[in-house]
MARDOBA-826492 format. One record per residue (C-alpha): residue in three letters; z, x, y. Coordinates in steps of 0.25 Angstrom, whole numbers, padded with zeros to 4 digits, always signed. Example, Ala and Ser with C-alpha at 12.3 -4.5 7.8 and 13.67 -1.06 7.14 Angstrom:
BEGIN
ALA+0031+0049-0018/SER+0029+0055-0004/
This chain:
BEGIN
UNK+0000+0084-0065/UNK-0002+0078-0080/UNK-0015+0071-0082/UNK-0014+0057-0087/UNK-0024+0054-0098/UNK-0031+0040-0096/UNK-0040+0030-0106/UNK-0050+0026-0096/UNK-0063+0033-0087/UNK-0059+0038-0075/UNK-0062+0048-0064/UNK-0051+0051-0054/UNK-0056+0061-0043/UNK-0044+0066-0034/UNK-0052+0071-0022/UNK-0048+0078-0010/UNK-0042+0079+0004/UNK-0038+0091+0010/UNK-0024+0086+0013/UNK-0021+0082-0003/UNK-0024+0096-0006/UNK-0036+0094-0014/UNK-0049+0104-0013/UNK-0060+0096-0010/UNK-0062+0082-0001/UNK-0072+0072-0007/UNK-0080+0064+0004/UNK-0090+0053+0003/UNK-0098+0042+0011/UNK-0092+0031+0001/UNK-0083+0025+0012/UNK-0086+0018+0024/UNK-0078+0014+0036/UNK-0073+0001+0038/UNK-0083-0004+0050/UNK-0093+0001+0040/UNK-0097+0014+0045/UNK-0100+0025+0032/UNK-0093+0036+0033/UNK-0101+0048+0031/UNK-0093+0058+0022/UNK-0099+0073+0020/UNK-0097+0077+0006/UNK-0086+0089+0005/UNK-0084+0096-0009/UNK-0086+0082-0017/UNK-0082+0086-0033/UNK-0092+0080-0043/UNK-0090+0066-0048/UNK-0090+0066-0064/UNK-0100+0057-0071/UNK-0094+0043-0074/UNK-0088+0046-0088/UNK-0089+0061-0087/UNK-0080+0067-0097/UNK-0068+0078-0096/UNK-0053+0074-0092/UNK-0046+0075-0081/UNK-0044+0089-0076/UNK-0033+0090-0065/UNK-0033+0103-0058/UNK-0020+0106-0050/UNK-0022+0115-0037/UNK-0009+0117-0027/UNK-0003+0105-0033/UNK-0016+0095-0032/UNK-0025+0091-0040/UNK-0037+0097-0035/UNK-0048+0091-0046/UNK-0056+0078-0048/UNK-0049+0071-0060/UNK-0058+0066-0072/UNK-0054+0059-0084/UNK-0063+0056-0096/UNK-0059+0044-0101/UNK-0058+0038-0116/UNK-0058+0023-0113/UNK-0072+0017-0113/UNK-0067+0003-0106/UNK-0073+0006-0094/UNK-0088+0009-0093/UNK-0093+0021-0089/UNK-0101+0023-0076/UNK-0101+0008-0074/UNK-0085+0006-0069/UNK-0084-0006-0077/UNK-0073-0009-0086/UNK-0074-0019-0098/UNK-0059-0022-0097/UNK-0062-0026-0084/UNK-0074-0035-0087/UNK-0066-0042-0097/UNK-0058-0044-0088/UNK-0065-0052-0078/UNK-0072-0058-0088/UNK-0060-0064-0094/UNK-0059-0079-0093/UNK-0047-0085-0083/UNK-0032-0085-0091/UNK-0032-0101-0089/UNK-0044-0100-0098/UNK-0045-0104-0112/UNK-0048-0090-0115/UNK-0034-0084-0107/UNK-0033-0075-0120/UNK-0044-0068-0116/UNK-0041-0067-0102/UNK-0027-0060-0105/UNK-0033-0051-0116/UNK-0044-0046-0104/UNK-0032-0046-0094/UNK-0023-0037-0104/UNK-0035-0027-0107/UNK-0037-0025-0091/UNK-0023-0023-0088/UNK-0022-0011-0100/UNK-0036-0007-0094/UNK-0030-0004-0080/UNK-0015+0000-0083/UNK-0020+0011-0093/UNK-0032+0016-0083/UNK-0021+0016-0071/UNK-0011+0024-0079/UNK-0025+0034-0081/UNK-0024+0036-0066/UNK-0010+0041-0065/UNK-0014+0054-0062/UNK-0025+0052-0051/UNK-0013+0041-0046/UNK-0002+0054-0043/UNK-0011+0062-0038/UNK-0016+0054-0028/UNK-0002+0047-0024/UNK+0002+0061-0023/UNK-0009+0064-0014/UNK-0006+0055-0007/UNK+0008+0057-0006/UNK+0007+0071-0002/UNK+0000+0066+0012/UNK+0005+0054+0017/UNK+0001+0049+0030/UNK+0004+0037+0040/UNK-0001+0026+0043/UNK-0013+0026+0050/UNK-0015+0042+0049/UNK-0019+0040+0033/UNK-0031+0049+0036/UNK-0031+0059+0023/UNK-0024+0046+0012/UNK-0035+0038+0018/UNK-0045+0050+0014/UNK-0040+0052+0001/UNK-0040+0038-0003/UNK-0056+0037+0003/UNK-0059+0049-0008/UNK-0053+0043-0019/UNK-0060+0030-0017/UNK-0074+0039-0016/UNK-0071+0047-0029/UNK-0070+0034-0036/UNK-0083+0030-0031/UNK-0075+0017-0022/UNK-0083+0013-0009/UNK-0071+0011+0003/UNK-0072+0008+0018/UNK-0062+0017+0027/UNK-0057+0016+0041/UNK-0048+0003+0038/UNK-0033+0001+0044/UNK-0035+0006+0059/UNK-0024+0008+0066/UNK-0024-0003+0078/UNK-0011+0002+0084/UNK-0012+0017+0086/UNK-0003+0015+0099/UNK+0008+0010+0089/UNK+0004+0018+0076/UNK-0002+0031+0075/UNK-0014+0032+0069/UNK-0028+0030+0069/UNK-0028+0023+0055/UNK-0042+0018+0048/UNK-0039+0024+0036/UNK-0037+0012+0027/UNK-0048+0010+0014/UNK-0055-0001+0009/UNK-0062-0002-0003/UNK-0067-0011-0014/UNK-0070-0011-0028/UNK-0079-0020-0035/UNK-0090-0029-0034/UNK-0089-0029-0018/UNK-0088-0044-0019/UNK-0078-0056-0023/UNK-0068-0060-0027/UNK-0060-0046-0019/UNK-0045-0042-0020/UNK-0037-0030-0012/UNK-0030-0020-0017/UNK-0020-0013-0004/UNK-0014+0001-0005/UNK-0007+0007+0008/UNK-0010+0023+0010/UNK+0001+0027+0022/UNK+0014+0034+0022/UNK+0027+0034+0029/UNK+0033+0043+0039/UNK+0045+0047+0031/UNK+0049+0062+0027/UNK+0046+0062+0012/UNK+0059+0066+0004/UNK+0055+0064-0010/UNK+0059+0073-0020/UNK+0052+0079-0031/UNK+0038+0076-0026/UNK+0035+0090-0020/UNK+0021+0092-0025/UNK+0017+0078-0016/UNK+0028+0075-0007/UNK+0023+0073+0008/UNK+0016+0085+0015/UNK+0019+0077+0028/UNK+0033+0079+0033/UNK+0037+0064+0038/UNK+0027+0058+0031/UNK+0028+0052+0017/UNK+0023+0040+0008/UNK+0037+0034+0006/UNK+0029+0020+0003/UNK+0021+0023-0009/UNK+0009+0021-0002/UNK+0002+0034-0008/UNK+0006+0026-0020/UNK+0000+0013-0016/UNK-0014+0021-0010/UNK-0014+0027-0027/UNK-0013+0016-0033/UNK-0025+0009-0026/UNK-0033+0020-0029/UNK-0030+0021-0044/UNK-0034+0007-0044/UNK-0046+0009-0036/UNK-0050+0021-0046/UNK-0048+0009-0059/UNK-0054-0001-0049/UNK-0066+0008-0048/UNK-0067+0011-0062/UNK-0070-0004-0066/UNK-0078-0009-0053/UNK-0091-0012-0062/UNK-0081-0023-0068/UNK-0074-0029-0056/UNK-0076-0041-0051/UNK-0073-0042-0036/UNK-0069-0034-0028/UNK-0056-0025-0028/UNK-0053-0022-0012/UNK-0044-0008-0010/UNK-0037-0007+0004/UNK-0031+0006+0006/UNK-0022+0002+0018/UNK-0016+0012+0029/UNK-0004+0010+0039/UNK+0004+0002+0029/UNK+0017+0006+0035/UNK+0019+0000+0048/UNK+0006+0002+0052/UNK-0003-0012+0045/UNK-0013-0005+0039/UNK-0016-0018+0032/UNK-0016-0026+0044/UNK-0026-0017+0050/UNK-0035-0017+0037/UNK-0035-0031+0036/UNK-0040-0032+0051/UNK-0051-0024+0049/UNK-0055-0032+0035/UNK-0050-0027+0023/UNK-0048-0043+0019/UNK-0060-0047+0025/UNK-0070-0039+0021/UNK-0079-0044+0010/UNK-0075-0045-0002/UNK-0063-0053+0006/UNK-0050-0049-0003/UNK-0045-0062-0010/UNK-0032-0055-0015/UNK-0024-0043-0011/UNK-0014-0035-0019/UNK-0006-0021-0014/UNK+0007-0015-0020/UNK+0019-0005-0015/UNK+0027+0004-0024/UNK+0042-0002-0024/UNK+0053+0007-0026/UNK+0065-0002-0028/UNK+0058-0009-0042/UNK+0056+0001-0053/UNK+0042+0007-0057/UNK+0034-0002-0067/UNK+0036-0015-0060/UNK+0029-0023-0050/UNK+0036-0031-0039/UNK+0031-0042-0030/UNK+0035-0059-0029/UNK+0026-0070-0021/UNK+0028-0072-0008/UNK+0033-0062+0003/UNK+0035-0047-0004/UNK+0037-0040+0009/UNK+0041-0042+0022/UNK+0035-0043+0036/UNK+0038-0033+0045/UNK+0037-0031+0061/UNK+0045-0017+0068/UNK+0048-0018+0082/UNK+0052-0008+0092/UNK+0062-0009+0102/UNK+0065-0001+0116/UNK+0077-0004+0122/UNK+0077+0001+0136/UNK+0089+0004+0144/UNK+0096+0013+0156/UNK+0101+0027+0151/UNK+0112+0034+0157/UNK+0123+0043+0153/UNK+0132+0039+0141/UNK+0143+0041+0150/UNK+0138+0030+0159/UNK+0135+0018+0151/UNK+0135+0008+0162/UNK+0123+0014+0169/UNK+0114+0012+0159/UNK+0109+0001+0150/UNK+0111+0006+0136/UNK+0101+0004+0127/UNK+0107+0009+0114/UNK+0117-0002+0116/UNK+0106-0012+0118/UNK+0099-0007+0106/UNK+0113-0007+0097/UNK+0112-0023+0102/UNK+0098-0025+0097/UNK+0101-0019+0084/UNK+0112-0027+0082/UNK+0108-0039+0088/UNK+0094-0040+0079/UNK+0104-0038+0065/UNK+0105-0054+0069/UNK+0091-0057+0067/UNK+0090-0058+0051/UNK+0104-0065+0050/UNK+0103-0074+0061/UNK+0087-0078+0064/UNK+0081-0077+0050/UNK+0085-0088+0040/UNK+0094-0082+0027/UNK+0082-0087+0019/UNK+0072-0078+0025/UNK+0072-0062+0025/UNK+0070-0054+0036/UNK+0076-0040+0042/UNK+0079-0035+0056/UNK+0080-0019+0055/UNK+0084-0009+0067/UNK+0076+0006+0059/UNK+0077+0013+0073/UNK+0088+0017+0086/UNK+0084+0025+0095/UNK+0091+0029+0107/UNK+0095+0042+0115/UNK+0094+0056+0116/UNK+0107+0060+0119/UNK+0122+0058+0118/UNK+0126+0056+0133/UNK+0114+0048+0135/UNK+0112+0033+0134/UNK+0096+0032+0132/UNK+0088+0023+0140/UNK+0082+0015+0128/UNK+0084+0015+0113/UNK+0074+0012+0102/UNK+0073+0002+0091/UNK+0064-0001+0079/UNK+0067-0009+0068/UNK+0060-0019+0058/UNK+0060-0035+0055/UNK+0056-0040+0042/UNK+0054-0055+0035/UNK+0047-0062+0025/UNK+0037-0069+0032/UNK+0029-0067+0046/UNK+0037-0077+0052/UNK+0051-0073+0048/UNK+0047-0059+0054/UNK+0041-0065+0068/UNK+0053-0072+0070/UNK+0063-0059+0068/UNK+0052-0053+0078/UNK+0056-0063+0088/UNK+0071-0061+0087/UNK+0070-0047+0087/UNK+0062-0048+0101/UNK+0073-0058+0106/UNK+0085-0050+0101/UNK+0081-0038+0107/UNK+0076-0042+0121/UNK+0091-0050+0122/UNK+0100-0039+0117/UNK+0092-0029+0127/UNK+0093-0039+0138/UNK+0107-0041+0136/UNK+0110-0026+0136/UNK+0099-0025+0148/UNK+0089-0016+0144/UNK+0074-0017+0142/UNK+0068-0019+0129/UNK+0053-0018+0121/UNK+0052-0022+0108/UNK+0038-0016+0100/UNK+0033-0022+0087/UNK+0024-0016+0078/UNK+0009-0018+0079/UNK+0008-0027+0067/UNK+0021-0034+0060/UNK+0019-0035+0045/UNK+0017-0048+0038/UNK+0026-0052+0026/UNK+0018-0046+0011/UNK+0017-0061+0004/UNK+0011-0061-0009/UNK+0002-0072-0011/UNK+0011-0083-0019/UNK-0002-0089-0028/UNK-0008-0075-0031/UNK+0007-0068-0034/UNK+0010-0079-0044/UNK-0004-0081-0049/UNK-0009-0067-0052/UNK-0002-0056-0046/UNK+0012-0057-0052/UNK+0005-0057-0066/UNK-0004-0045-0062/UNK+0008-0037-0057/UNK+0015-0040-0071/UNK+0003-0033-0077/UNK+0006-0020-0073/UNK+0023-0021-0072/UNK+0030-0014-0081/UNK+0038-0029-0083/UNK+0025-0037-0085/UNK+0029-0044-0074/UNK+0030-0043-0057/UNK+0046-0041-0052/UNK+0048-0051-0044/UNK+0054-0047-0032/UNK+0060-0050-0019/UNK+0053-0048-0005/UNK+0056-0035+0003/UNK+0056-0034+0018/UNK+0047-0022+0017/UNK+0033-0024+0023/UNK+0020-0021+0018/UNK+0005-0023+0027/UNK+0000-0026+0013/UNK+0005-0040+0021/UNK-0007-0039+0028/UNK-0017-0041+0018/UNK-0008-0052+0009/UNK-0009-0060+0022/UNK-0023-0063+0021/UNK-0026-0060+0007/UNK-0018-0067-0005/UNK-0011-0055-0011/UNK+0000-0050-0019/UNK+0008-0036-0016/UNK+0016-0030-0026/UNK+0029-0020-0029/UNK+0027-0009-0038/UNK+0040-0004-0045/UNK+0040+0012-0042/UNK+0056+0012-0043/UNK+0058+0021-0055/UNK+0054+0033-0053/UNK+0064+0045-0055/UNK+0058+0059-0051/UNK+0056+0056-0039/UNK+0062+0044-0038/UNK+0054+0033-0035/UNK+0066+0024-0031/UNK+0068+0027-0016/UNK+0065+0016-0007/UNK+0050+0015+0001/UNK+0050+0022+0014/UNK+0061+0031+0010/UNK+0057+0046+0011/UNK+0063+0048-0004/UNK+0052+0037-0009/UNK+0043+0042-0022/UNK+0032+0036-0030/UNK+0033+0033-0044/UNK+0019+0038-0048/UNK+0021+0031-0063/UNK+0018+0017-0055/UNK+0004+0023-0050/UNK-0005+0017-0062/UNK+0003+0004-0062/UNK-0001+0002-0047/UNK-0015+0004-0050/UNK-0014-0005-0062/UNK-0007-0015-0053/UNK-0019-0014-0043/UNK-0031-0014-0053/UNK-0025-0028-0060/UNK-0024-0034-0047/UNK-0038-0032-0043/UNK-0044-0035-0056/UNK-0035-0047-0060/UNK-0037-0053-0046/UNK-0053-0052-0046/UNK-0052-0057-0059/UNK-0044-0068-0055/UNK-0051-0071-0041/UNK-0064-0070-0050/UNK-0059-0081-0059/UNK-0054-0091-0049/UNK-0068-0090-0041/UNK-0073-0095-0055/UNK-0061-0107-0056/UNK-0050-0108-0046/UNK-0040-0111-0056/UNK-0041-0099-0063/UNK-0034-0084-0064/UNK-0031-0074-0072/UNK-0021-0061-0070/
């Protein structure tokens, strides 16, 4: 792995967990518990942490394909302040005056110098971003069982020197989900007080056998399990913008809140998270922000709209119960595959016929089961599927008629039927109309390669990140990833051929740092006159 040369003082330390490889583990009494309990952590082989400024560069030391050193670098750039994590950039920033001043000039020239500040120090971390995305790549785990990515996410935060509390995303439902979760992280940077924003990153992965090609040094060491959504990607770029975050604390005003959530697919990680106070808790969030890689738009661009971005989404399960018999004698039984063929068919009506033309919604059947043999008909056959809309309300009343479909068709053919949903339906992901057209919109155009957000269509996947923006004005946004070419980066979420473009690592960190620092900086200001903000 080259090293990429950067203009600005930095240590990354890469520390260790026995399951990435790594020679030593790096623990700490930093981090605490969510109910407030400290956790008491023996020290085990800690390296030594360089004096702040220390010189020598970067010195990478490969061993079996890992990196198994800590990662200096001496920097040349003299805009931050040594030992003080302040940043002058920054401070000028802050200090700058609203751009519906008399003196907008000077607030565009501060806002220019901070967004060269943070794209050229994000594209310095390109090579700790790899690493650890590969890391993470390498060990995907599911949702609520995200033991050793929760772990190796604590030692990053502790090397950089970031206080986090620990035990967050229980799982409620362990009869329905497996898993004992509580592996979700919370930390804050900055003053500790208002005005505070959030920042979101999901750490889980899919249950899909990974069949990507031309990633052997990191492709999945766990056969049928593989992050197929980007989420190593997503759990990257948080931290590299908690590394820059870090870097300039002394400078910040507010607070920057990151919420490493677990159980993203399926499992509402984020539902959980907020029930145990991740919004609530002093500083109280004022405005939240996440992002998803998006492989149908090409890398460099960001995507997002106003409004709905991503559906709401419920799962149901349904047992259709019959009489088995012999094939040979179909009038002695009560078929239930040819009750379930009916349900299938009979639910295709609900989008065409219940839901207005104007509105979106989708009724899919992902699962038949029935049978075990050829000169058998089965006593019941399985269902599962998915409804998706637009809104809650849309999604409530699909939900109704799939209950009312299914219980006639079964009645009809004359067999018993259950019908199971999951724990917790999805909300709708709405981006908060004012803030989108406002502020986020021209943030996200900072770091696009067009200068501008793609305006883009809603899509019926759903996202937990729904969860927060529910209660906290928030904007999610789509980043390009699309154009990659070895591997190809092009193939669809979720599919078991799905790669990373790593070249769109610094831009989500750069995306992530302006957020946070624009929105202070704008919540700042409109505390001082409510008319004013500033991107």
């Amino acid at each position: 792995m080259l090293f990429h040369r950067s203009n600005f003082l930095l240590w990354i330390l890469i520390l260790s967990s026995p399951i990435y490889g790594l020679p030593f583990r790096t623990r700490g009494k930093s981090s605490s518990s969510n109910n407030g309990e400290e956790e008491e952590e023996e020290e085990e082989d800690k390296p030594p942490k360089p004096a702040s400024g220390a010189a020598g560069d970067a010195v990478m030391v490969e061993e079996d394909g890992h990196i198994a050193d800590l990662i200096y670098h001496k920097s040349s750039k003299k805009s931050s302040v040594p030992g003080s994590r302040r940043n002058p950039v920054v401070e000028a920033f802050f200090a700058a005056p609203s751009s519906s001043s008399n003196n907008s000039s000077q607030s565009s020239s501060a806002s220019q110098a901070l967004k060269e500040d943070i794209h050229e120090r994000a594209l310095g971390l390109y090579d700790f971003l790899v690493f650890t995305r590969r890391a993470l790549h390498r060990h995907p785990e599911l949702m609520y069982n995200e033991k050793e990515t929760s772990a190796y996410v604590q030692n990053v935060l502790r090397q950089l020197d970031i206080p986090f509390t620990t035990g967050w995303g229980k799982n409620t439902f362990p009869d329905v989900i497996p898993g004992p979760g509580g592996y979700g992280i919370v930390a804050d940077i900055g003053t500790g007080g208002e005005p505070c924003v959030l920042l979101r990153a999901d750490m889980d992965a899919l249950p899909i056998l990974e069949r990507t090609e031309g990633i052997g040094e990191f492709k999945s060491k766990h056969d049928g399990k593989m992050h197929a959504c980007g989420h190593d990607g997503h759990t990257t770029m948080l931290l590299g913008a908690a590394s820059l975050l870090k870097e300039m604390e002394g400078s910040i005003n507010g607070t920057v809140r990151l919420m490493f959530q677990p159980a993203e697919e399926g499992g509402a990680g984020g539902k959980r998270m907020r029930e145990e106070g991740v919004l609530t808790q002093d500083p109280k969030p004022q405005q939240a922000f996440g992002m998803h890689v998006w492989p149908t738009i090409p890398s460099g661009t960001v995507a997002s709209r106003p409004g709905p971005l991503l559906a709401a989404c419920e799962r149901f399960e349904i047992l259709v119960a019959g009489v088995g018999g012999h094939a040979a004698m179909p009038h002695l039984t009560i078929d239930p595959i040819v009750t379930a063929s009916s349900i299938v068919m009979n639910l295709q009506t609900i989008v065409s016929r219940t839901v207005s033309p104007l509105e979106s919604g989708v009724c899919s059947i992902t699962k038949f089961e029935a049978g075990d043999a050829f000169n058998i008909i089965p006593a019941s056959a399985l269902l599962r599927g998915t409804i998706r809309a637009l809104s809650t309300e849309t999604l409530m009343t699909l939900r109704d008629k799939v209950d009312h479909i299914v219980r006639s068709t079964a009645a009809v053919h004359g067999c018993n039927v259950t019908i199971s949903y999951s724990p917790d339906f999805y909300p709708p992901t709405v981006n908060d109309p004012e803030l989108y057209e406002s502020f986020s919109k021209e943030v996200g155009g900072l770091v696009a390669d067009s200068g501008s957000v793609m305006d883009i269509e809603p899509t019926m996947g759903a996202e937990d990140f729904s969860f927060v923006a529910e209660h906290v004005p928030s904007t999610f946004f789509l980043l390009g990833q699309g154009s990659g070419k070895s591997p190809d980066t092009s193939y669809g979420l979720h599919h078991p051929h799905f790669a990373l473009d790593e070249s769109i690592l610094p831009r989500g960190v750069e995306l992530h740092v302006n957020l946070a620092l624009r929105a202070l900086q704008r919540l700042s200001l409109q505390e001082e006159d409510p008319v004013s903000s500033t991107a």
